[in-house]
C-alpha positions as CSV (number, residue, x, y, z in Angstrom):
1,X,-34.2,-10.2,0.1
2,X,-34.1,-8.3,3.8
3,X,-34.5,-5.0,1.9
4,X,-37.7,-6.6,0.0
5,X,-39.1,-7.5,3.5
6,X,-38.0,-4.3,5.1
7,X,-40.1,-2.1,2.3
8,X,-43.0,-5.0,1.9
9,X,-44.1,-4.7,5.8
10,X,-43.5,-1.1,6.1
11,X,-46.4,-0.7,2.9
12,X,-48.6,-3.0,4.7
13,X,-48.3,-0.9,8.3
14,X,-49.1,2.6,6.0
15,X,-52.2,0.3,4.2
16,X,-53.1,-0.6,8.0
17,X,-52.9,2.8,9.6
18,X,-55.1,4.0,6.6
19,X,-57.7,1.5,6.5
20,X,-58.3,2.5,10.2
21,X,-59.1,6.0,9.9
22,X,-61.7,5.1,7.2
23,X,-63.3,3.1,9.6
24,X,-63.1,5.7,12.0
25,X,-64.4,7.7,9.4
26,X,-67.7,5.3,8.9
27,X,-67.9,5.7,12.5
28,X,-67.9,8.9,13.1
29,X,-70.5,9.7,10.1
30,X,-73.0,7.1,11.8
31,X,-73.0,8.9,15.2
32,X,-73.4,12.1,13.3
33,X,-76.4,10.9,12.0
34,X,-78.2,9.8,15.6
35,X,-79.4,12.0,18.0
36,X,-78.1,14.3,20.5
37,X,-79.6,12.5,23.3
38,X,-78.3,9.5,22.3
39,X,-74.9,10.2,21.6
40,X,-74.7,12.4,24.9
41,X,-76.0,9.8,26.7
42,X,-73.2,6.9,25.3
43,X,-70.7,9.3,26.0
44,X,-71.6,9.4,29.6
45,X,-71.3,5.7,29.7
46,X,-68.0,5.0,28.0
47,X,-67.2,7.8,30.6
48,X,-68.5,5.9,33.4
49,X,-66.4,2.6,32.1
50,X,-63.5,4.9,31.5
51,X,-63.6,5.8,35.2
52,X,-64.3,2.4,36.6
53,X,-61.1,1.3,34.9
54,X,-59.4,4.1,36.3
55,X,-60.5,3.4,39.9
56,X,-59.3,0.2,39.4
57,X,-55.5,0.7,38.0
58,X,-55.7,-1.0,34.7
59,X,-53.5,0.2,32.5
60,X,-54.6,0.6,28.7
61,X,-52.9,-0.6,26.3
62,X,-50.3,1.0,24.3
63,X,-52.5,2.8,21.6
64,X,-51.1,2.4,17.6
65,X,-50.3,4.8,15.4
66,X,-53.3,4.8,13.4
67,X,-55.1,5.6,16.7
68,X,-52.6,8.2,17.9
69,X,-54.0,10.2,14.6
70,X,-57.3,9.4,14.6
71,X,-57.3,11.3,18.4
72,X,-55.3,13.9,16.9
73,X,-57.7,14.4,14.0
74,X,-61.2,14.3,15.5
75,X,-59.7,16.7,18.7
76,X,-60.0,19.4,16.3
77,X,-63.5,18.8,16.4
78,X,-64.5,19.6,19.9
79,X,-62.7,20.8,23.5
80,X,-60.1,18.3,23.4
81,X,-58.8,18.8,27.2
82,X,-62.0,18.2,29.0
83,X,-62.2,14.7,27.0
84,X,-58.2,13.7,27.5
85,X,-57.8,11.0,30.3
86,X,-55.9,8.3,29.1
87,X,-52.6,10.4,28.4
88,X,-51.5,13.6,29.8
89,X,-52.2,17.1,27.5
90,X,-47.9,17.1,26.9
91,X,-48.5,13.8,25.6
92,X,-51.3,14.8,23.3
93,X,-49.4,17.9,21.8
94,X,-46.2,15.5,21.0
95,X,-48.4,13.4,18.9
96,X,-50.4,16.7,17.0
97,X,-46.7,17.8,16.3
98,X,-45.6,14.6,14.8
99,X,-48.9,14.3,12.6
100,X,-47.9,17.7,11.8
101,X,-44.4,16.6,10.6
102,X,-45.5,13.4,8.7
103,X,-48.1,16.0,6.9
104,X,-45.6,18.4,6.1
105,X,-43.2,15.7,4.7
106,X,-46.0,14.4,2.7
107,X,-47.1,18.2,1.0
108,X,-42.9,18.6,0.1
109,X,-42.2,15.8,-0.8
110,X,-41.6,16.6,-4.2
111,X,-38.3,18.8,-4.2
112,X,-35.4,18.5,-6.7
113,X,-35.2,15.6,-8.5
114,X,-32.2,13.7,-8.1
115,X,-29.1,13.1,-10.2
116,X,-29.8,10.6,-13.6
117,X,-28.5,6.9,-12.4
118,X,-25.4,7.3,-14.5
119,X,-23.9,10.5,-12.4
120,X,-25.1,8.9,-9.2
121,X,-23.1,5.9,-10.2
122,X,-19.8,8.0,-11.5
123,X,-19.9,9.8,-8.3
124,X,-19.9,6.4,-5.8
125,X,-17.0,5.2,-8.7
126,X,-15.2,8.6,-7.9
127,X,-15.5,8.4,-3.8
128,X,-14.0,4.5,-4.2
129,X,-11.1,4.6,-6.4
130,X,-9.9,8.1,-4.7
131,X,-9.6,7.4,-1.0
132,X,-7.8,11.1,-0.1
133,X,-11.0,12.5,-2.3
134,X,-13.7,14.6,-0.2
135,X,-17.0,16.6,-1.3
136,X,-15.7,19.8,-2.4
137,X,-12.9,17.7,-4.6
138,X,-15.0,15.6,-6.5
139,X,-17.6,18.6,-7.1
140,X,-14.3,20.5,-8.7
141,X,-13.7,17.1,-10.5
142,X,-17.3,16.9,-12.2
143,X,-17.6,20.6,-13.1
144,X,-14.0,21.5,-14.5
145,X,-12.9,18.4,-16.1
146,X,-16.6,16.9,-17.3
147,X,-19.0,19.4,-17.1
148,X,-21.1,18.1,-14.4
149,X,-22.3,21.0,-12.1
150,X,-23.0,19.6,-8.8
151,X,-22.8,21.2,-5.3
152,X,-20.6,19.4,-2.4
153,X,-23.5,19.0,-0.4
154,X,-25.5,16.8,-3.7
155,X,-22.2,14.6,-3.9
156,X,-23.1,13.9,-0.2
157,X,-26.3,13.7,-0.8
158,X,-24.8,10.2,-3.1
159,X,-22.0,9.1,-0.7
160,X,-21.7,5.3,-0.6
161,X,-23.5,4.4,2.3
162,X,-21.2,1.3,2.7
163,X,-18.6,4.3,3.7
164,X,-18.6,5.4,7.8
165,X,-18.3,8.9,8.9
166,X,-14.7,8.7,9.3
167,X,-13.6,7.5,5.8
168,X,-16.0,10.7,4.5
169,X,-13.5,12.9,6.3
170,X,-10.5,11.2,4.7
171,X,-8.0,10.3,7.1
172,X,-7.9,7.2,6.7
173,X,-5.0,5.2,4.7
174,X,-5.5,3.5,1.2
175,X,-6.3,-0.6,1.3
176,X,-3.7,-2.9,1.2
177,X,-5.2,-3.8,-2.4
178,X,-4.3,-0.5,-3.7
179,X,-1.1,-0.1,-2.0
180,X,0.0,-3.1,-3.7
181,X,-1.4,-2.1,-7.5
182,X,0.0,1.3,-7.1
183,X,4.0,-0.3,-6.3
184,X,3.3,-3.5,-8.1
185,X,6.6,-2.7,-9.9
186,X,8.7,-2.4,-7.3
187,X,7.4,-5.5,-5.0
188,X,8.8,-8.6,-4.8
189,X,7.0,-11.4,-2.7
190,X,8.1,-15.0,-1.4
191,X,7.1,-17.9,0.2
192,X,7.9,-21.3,0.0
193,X,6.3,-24.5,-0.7
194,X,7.0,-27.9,0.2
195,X,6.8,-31.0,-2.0
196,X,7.7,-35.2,-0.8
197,X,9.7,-37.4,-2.8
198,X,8.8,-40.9,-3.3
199,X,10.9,-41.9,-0.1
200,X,8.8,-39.4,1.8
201,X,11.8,-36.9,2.0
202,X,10.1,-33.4,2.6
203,X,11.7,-30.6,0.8
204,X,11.2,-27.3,0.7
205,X,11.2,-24.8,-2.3
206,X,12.1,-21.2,-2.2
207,X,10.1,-19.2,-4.8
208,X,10.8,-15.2,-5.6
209,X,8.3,-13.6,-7.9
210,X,8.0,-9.5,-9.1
211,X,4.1,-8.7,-8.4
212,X,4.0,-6.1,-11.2
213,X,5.1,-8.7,-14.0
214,X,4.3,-11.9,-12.8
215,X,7.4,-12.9,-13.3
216,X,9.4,-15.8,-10.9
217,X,12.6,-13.8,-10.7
218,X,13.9,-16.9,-8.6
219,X,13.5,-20.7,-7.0
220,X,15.4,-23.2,-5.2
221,X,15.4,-26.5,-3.5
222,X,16.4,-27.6,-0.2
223,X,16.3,-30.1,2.3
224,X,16.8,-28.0,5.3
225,X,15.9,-24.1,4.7
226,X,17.7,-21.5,7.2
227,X,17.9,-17.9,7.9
228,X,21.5,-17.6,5.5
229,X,20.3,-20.0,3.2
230,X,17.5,-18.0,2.2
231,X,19.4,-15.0,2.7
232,X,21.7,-16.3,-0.3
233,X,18.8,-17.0,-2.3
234,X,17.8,-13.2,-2.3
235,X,21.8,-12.6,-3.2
236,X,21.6,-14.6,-6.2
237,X,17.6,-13.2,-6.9
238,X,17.9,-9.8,-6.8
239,X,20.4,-7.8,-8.9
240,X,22.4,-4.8,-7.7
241,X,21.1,-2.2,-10.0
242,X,17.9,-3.3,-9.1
243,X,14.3,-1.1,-8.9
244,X,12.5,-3.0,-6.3
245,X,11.6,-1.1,-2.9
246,X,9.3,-3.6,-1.5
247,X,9.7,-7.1,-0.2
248,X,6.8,-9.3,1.0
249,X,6.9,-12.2,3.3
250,X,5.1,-14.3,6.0
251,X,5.9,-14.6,9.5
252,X,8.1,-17.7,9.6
253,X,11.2,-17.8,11.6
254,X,13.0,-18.5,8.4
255,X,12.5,-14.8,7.9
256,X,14.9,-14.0,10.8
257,X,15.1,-10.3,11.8
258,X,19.2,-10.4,11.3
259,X,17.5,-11.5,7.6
260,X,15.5,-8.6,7.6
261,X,17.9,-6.1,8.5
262,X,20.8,-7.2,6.0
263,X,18.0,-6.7,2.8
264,X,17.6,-3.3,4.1
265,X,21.4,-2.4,4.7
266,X,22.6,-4.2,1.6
267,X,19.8,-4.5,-0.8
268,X,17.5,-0.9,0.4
269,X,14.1,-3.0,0.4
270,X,11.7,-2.1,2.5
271,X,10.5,-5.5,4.6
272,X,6.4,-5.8,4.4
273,X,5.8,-8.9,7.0
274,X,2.3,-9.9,6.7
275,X,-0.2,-10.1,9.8
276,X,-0.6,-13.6,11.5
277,X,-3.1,-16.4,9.8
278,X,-3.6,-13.3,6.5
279,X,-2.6,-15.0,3.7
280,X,-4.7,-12.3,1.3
281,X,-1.8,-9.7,2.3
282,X,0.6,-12.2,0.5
283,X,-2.2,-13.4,-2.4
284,X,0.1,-13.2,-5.5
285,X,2.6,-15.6,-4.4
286,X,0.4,-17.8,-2.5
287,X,-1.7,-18.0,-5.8
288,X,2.0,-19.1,-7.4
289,X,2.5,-21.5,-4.5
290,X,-1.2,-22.8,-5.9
291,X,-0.3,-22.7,-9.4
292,X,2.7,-24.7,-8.9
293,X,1.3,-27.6,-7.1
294,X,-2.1,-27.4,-9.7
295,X,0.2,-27.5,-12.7
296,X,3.2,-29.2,-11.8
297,X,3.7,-31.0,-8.7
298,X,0.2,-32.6,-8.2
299,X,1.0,-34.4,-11.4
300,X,4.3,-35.8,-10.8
301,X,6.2,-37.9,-8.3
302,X,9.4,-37.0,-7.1
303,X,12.5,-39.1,-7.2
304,X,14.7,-37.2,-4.9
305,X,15.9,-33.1,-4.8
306,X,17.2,-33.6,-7.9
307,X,14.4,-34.6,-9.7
308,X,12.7,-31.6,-8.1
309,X,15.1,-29.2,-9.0
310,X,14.9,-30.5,-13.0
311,X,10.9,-30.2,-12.9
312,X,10.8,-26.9,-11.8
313,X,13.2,-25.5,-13.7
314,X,11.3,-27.0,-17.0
315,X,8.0,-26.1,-15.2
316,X,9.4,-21.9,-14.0
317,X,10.7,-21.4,-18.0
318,X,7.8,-22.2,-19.5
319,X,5.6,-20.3,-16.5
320,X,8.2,-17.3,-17.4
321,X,7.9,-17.4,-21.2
322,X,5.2,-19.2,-22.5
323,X,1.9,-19.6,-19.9
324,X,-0.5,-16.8,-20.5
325,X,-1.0,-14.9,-17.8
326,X,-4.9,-13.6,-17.5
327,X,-4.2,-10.6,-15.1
328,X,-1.4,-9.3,-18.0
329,X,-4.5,-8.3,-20.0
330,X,-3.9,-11.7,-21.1
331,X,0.1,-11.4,-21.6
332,X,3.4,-13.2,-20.7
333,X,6.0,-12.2,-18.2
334,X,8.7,-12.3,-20.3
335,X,7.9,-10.5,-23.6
336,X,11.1,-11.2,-25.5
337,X,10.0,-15.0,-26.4
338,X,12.2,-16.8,-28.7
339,X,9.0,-17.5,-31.3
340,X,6.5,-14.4,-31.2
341,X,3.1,-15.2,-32.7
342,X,3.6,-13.0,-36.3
343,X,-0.1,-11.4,-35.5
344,X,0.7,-9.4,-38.5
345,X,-0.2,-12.7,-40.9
346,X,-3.2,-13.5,-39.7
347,X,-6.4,-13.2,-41.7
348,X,-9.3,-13.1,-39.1
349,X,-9.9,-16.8,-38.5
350,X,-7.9,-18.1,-40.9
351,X,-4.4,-19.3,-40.5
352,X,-1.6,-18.0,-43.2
353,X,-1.3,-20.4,-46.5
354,X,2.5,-20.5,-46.0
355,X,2.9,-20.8,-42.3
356,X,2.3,-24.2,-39.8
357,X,1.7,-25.2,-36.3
358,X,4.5,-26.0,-34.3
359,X,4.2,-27.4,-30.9
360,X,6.5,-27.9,-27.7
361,X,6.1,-30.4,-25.0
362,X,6.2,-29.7,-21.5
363,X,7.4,-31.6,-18.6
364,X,6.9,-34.9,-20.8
365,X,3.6,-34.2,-22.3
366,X,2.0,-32.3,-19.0
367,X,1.6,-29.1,-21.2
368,X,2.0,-27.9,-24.5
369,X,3.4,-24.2,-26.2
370,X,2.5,-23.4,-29.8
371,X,3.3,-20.9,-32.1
372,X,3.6,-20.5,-35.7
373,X,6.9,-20.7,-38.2
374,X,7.2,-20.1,-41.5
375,X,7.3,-22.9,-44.1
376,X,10.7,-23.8,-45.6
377,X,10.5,-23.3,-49.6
């Protein structure tokens, strides 16, 4: 809408400045038309006022654009420098050199055409998904790999103007978005949660997830949550012939430096503490945190810990091995499922003649798994 504004008004300042010197025009062509005498003699008087105003410091105002040209045009008419009194002669030559400019923009204004939409686009799509990428290596990218001969200086010419000078010169690092899709595999993220029983007994739940899989490699329940308790958590989490390299949690004091320092002696991760009040640098796990309390806890009420504990073990099986996941393409964490859907049997839309619909209940009814099983003879 501000860009619609922006080119509206500057249309209707180039329709003003135009209509003006046609009426300059009309002007000029009825003086032509009168006499000498007369036209000598009103030139003497606006002269005469001219001076008068001058004698009597009062400034003029400032003079438009339109005006600025229609001086510049009719000077080449007559001895402009005798008739200049309302701005000095250095003045007067800055505005015949800018007419000249606008003039010589408008006779080349032609020049190459530009790139089809398409390549404009797949260049912008090039400079965002390759941060380390300048100019010259996206030009070598279009002409050897696809056949797109462009200079450095046209792929310029189409740099995203959302990007500064400095990210054009490439030193910055990636985003914390791709950092985290390019290790996804080797991340694991916490956080915890907490949940009230029906006494109004707060507890706290530990939950462990791998970013690249989805998958909730661990939970617990406690009452009172401490630097070794949570440091035994990660004992019993993480295996010893693990792949992870990356472990991301918040700033709470639960995370202990002492904490910290054993997972990188005894474990080798590599702790990623996200900033203060950011909880986008830890948004997989606090989605889980939101997906937990959406599908589970908002639903039931808590006896005690170990009612807790028996809901989310119920509730982390079937989120491990039967919830579709919609950022797996859709997919499940855990591929090996006990019951695999036999895709192979299915006719379009139709379901196969000697198979039926089995279904599972979940935390009493709260959700439901289906798959398919073949009939008994």
């Amino acid at each position: 809408m501000f860009g619609f504004q922006v080119a509206w008004r500057r249309n209707l300042h180039s329709v003003l400045v135009v209509w003006e010197l046609l009426r300059d025009g009309l002007q000029f062509m009825n003086v032509v038309a009168r006499r000498r005498t007369a036209v000598a003699a009103e030139v003497l008087f606006m002269r005469k006022q001219l001076a008068y105003y001058q004698d009597h410091q009062i400034r003029p105002r400032r003079l438009t654009d339109a005006a600025r040209l229609s001086l510049v045009l009719w000077s080449r008419l007559f001895d402009w420098k005798e008739a200049l009194a309302i701005v000095t002669p250095a003045t007067f030559v800055r505005w015949h050199r800018k007419s000249f400019k606008l003039y010589w923009r408008w006779k080349s204004r032609g020049g190459r055409p530009p790139l089809p939409k398409e390549i404009r686009q797949l260049i912008a799509r090039m400079v965002r998904e390759n941060v380390t990428w300048g100019e010259e290596r996206i030009a070598d990218e279009l002409s050897l790999k696809l056949g797109i001969c462009v200079s450095p200086r046209t792929v310029r010419k189409y740099w995203p103007k959302q990007l500064d000078g400095a990210a054009r010169t490439r030193t910055s690092s990636q985003h914390w978005s791709t950092f985290v899709r390019n290790h996804a595999h080797g991340i694991v993220a916490c956080d915890f949660l907490v949940a009230v029983t029906l006494r109004f007994q707060v507890l706290c739940v530990f939950l462990a997830m791998e970013v690249g899989s989805r998958r909730i490699v661990h939970y617990n329940v406690t009452a009172h949550p401490t630097a070794d308790w949570t440091l035994q958590q990660f004992r019993e989490a993480i295996p010893s012939d693990h792949s992870y390299q990356f472990l991301i949690h918040d700033r709470d004091a639960i995370f202990s430096s002492e904490l910290d320092e054993e997972l990188k002696r005894s474990f080798g991760l590599r702790v990623l503490r996200t900033p203060a009040r950011a909880p986008k640098a830890n948004a997989f796990c606090e989605r889980l945190v939101g997906t937990v309390r959406r599908e589970c806890l908002d639903f039931m009420i808590l006896l005690n810990e170990g009612h807790l504990r028996m809901t989310m073990r119920s509730w982390v099986t079937h989120y491990n091995r039967g919830r579709p996941h919609s950022s797996l393409g859709p997919g499940i964490p855990e591929t090996a499922m006990d019951k695999p859907l036999p895709r192979s049997k299915m006719q379009g839309h139709r379901l196969p003649g000697d198979c039926e619909i089995r279904a599972k209940d979940i935390l009493g009814g709260l959700h439901h798994e289906y798959w398919l099983e073949q009939r008994v003879a």
